[in-house]
MDAnalysis code that builds the backbone (N, CA, C; Angstrom):
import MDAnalysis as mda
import numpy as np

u = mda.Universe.empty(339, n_residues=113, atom_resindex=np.repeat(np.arange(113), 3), trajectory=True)
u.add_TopologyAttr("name", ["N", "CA", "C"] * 113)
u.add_TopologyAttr("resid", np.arange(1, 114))
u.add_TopologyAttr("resname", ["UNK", "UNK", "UNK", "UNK", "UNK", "UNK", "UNK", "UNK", "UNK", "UNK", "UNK", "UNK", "UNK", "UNK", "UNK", "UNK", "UNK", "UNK", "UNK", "UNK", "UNK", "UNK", "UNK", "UNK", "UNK", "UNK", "UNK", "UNK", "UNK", "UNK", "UNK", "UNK", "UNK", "UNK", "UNK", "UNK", "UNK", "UNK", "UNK", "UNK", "UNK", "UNK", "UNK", "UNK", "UNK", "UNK", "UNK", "UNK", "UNK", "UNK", "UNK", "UNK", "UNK", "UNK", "UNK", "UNK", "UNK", "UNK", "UNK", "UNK", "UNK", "UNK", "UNK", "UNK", "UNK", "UNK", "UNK", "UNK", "UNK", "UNK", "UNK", "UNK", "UNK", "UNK", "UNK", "UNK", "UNK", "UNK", "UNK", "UNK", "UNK", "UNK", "UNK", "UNK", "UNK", "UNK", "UNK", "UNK", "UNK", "UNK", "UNK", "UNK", "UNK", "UNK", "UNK", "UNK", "UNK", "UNK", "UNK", "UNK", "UNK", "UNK", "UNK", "UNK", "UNK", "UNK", "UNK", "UNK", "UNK", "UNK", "UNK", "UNK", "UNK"])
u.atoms.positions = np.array([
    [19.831, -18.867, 8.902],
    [20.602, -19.476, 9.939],
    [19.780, -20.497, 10.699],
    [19.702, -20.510, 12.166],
    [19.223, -21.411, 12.780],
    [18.034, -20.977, 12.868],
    [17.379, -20.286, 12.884],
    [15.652, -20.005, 12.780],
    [15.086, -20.962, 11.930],
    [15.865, -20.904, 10.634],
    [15.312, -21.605, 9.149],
    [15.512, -23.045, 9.615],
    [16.044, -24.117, 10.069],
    [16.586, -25.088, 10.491],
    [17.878, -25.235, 11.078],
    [18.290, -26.979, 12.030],
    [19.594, -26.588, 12.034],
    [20.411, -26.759, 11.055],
    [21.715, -25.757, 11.610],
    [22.641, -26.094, 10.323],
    [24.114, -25.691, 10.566],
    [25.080, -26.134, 10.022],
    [26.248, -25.440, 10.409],
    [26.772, -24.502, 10.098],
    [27.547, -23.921, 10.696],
    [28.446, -22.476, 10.715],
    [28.428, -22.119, 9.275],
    [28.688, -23.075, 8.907],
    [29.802, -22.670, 7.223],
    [27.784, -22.403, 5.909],
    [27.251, -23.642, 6.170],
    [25.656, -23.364, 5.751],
    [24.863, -21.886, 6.401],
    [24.981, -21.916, 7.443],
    [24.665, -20.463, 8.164],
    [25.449, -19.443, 7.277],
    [26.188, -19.462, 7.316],
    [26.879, -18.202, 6.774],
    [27.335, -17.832, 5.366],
    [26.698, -19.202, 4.688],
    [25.845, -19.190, 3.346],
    [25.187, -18.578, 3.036],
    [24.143, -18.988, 4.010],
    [22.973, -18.614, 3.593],
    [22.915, -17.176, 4.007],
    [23.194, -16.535, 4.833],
    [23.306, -15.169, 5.488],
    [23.740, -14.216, 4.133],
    [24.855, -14.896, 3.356],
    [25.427, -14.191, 2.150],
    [24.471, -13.881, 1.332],
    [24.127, -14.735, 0.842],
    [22.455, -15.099, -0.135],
    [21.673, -13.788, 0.045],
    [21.017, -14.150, 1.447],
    [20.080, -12.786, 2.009],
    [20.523, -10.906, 1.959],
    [21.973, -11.352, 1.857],
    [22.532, -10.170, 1.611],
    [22.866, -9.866, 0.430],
    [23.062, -10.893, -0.354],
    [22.888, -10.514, -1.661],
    [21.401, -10.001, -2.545],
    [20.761, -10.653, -2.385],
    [19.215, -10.062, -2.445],
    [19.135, -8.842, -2.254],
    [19.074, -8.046, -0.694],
    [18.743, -7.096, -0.424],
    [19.774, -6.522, -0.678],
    [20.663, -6.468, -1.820],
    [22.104, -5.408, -2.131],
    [21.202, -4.941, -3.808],
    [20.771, -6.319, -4.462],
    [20.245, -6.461, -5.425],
    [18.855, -5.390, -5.259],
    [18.198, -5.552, -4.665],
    [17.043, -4.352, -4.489],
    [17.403, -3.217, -4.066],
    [18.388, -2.799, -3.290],
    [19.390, -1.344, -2.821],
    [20.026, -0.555, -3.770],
    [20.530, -1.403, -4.157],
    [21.258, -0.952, -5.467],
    [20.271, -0.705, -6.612],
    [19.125, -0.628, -7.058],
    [18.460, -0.121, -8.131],
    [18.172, 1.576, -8.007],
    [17.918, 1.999, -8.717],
    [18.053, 3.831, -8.796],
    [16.279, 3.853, -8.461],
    [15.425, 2.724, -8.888],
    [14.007, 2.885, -8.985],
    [13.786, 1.903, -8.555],
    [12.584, 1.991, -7.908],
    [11.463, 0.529, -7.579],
    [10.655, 0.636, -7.978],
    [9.721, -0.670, -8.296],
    [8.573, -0.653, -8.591],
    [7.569, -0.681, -7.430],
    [6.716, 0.517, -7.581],
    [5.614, -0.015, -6.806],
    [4.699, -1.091, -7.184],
    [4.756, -2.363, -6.785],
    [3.187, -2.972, -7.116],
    [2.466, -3.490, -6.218],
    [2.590, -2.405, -5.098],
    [1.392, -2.868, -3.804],
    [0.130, -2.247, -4.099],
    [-0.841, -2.662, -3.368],
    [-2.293, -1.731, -3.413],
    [-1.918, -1.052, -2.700],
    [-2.091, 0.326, -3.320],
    [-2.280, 1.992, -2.599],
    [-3.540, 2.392, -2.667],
    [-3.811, 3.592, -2.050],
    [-4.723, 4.326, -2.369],
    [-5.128, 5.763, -2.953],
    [-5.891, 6.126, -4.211],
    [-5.840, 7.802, -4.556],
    [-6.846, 8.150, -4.264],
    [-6.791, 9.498, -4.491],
    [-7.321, 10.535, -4.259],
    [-8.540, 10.813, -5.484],
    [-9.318, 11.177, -5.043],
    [-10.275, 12.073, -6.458],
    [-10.400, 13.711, -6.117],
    [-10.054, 14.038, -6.992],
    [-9.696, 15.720, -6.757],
    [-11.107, 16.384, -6.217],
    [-11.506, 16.332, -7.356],
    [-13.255, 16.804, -7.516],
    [-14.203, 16.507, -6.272],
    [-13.710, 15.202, -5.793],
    [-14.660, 14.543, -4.204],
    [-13.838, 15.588, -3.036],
    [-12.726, 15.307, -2.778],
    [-11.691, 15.402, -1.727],
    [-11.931, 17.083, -1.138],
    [-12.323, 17.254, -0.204],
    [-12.962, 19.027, 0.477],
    [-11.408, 18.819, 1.621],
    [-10.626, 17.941, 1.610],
    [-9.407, 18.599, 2.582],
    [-9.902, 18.524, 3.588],
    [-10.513, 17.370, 4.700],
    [-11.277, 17.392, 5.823],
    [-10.047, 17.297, 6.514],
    [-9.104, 16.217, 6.292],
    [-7.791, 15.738, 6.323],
    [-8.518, 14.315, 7.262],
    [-9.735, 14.191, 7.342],
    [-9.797, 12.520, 8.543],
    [-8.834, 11.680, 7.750],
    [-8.663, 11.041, 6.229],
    [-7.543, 10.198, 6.432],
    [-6.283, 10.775, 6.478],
    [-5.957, 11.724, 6.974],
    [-4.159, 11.610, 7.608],
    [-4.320, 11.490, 8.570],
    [-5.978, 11.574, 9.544],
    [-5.874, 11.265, 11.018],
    [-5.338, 9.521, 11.034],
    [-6.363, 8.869, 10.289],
    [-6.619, 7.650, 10.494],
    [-5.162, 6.852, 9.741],
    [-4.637, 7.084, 9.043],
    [-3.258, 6.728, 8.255],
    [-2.081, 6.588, 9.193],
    [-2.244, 5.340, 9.909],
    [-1.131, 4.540, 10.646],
    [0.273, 4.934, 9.855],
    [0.631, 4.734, 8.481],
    [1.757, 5.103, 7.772],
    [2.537, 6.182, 7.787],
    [1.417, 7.350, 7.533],
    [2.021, 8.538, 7.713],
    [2.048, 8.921, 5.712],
    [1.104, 8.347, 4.936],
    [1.084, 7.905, 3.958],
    [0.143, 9.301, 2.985],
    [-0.305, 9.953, 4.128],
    [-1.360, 11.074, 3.824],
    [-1.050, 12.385, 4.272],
    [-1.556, 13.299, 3.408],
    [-1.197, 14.694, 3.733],
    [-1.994, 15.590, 2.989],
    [-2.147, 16.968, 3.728],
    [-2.737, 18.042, 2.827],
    [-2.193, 18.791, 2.321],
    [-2.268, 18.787, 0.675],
    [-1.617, 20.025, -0.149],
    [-2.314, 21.225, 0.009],
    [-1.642, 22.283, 1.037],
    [-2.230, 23.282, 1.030],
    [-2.719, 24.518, -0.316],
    [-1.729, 24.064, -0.662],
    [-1.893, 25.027, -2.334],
    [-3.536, 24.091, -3.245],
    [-3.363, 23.203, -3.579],
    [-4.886, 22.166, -4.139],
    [-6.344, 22.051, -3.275],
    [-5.601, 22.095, -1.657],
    [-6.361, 21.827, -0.748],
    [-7.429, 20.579, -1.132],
    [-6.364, 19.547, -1.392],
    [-6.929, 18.104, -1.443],
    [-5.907, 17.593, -0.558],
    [-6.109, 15.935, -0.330],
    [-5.204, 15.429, 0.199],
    [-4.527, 14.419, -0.736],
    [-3.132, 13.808, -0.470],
    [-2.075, 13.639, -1.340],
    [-1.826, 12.290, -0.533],
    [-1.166, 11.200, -1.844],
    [-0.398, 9.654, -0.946],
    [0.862, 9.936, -1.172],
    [1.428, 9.345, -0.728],
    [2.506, 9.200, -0.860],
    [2.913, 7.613, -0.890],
    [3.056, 7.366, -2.676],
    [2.855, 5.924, -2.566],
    [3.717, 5.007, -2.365],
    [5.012, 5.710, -1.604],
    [6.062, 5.035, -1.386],
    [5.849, 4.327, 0.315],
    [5.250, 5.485, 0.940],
    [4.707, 5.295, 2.355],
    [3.548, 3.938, 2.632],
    [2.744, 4.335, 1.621],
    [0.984, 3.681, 1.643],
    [1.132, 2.238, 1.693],
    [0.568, 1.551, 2.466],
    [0.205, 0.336, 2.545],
    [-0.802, -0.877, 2.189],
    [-1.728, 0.547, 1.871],
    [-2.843, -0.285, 1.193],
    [-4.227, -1.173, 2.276],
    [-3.829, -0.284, 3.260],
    [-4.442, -0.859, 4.189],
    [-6.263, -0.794, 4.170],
    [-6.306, 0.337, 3.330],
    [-7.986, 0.832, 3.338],
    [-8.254, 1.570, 4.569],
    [-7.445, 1.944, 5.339],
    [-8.375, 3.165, 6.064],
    [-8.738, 3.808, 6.060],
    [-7.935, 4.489, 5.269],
    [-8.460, 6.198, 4.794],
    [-9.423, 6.070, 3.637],
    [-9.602, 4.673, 3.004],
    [-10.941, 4.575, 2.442],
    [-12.442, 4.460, 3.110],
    [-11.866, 3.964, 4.256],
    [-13.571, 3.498, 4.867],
    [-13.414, 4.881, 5.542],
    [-12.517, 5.813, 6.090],
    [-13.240, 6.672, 6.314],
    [-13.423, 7.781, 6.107],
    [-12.739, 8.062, 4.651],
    [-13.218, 9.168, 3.761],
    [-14.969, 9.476, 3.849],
    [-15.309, 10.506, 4.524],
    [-16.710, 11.124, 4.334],
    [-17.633, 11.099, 3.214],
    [-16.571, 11.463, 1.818],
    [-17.187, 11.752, 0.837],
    [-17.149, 10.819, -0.348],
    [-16.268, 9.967, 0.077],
    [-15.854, 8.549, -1.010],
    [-14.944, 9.175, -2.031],
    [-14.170, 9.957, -1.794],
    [-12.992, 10.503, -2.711],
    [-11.881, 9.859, -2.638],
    [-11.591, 8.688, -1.399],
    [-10.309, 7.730, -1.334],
    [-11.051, 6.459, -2.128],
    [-9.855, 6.374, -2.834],
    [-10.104, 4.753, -3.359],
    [-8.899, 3.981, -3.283],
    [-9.276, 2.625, -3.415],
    [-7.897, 1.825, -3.279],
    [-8.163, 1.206, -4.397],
    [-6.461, 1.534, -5.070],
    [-6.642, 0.867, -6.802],
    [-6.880, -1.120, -6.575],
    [-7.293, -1.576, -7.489],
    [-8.196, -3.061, -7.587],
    [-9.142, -3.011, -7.181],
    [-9.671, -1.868, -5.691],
    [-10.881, -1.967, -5.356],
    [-11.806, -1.061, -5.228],
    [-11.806, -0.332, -6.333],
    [-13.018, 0.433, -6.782],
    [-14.138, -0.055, -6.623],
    [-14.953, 1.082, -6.085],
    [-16.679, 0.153, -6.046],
    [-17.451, -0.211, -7.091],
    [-16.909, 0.678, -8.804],
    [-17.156, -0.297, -9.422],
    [-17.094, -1.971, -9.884],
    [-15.889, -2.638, -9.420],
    [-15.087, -3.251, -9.534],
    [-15.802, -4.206, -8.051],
    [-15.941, -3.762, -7.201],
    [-16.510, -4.374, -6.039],
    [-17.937, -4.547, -6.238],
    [-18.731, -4.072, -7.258],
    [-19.878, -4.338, -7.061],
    [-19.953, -5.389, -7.988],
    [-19.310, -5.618, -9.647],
    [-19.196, -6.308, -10.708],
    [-19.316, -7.826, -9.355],
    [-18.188, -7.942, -8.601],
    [-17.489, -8.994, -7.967],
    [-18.906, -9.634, -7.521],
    [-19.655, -9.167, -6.261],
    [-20.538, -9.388, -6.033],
    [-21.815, -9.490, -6.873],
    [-21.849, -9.159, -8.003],
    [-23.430, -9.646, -8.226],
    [-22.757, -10.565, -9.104],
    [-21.733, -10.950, -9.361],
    [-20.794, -12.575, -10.290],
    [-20.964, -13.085, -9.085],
    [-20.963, -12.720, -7.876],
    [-20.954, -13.830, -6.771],
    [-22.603, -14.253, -6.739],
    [-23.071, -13.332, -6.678],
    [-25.153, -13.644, -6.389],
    [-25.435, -14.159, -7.247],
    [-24.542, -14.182, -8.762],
    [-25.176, -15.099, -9.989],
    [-25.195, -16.547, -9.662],
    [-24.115, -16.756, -9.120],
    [-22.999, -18.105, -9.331],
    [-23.675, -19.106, -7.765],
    [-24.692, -18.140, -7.542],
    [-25.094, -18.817, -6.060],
    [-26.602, -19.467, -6.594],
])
C-alpha cells in the first residue's frame, strides 16, 4: 500500500491481494522447510546444566528429562548463537558453524593475507 509508495486505492488493494496470496501459499502447505541456521545438541558433551534455555530469547531450548540432555526445537530456533557461546562444555553447535568449519575459514583467511 502506501508504505511501499504512493498509489491508488484500486493498486493498493492489488497489491494487498498479492501479499495475501503468498502468505495463503505458505499456510496452506502440510510441511515447511526449515532452512534457517539452528542449533544442535551433542549428546555425549551436553551434562543438562540447562544455561542455554536460560539464555534462549526464543524459548527454542529445553531439558529432556528422560536423556537429561537438552533439546531444539527447530521450529522455534533462530539461530541466533547464544546458547552456543554459552554452552560450558561446547556441546551447542550451530549448523554452518562448526568450529571445524570456523577454523578451515580462518587459516584460508591468514593464507590469503
Amino acid at each position: 500500500g502506501l508504505a511501499h509508495s504512493p498509489k491508488l486505492v484500486g493498486e493498493s488493494i492489488t497489491q494487498a491481494n498479492a501479499a495475501a496470496m503468498r502468505a495463503v501459499t505458505l499456510l496452506a502447505r502440510d510441511r515447511l522447510a526449515n532452512v534457517a541456521i539452528t542449533a544442535t545438541v551433542n549428546p555425549r558433551r551436553c551434562v543438562a546444566c540447562g544455561v542455554c534455555v536460560q539464555v534462549c530469547d526464543y524459548q527454542a531450548r529445553s531439558i529432556d528429562p528422560l536423556r537429561r540432555v537438552a533439546d531444539v526445537n527447530e521450529a522455534l530456533c533462530q539461530g541466533c548463537g547464544a546458547c552456543v557461546a554459552a554452552c560450558p562444555n561446547g556441546a551447542s553447535q550451530q549448523k554452518g558453524f562448526e568450529k571445524a568449519q570456523l577454523l578451515a575459514m580462518l587459516e584460508a583467511a591468514l593464507e590469503a593475507v
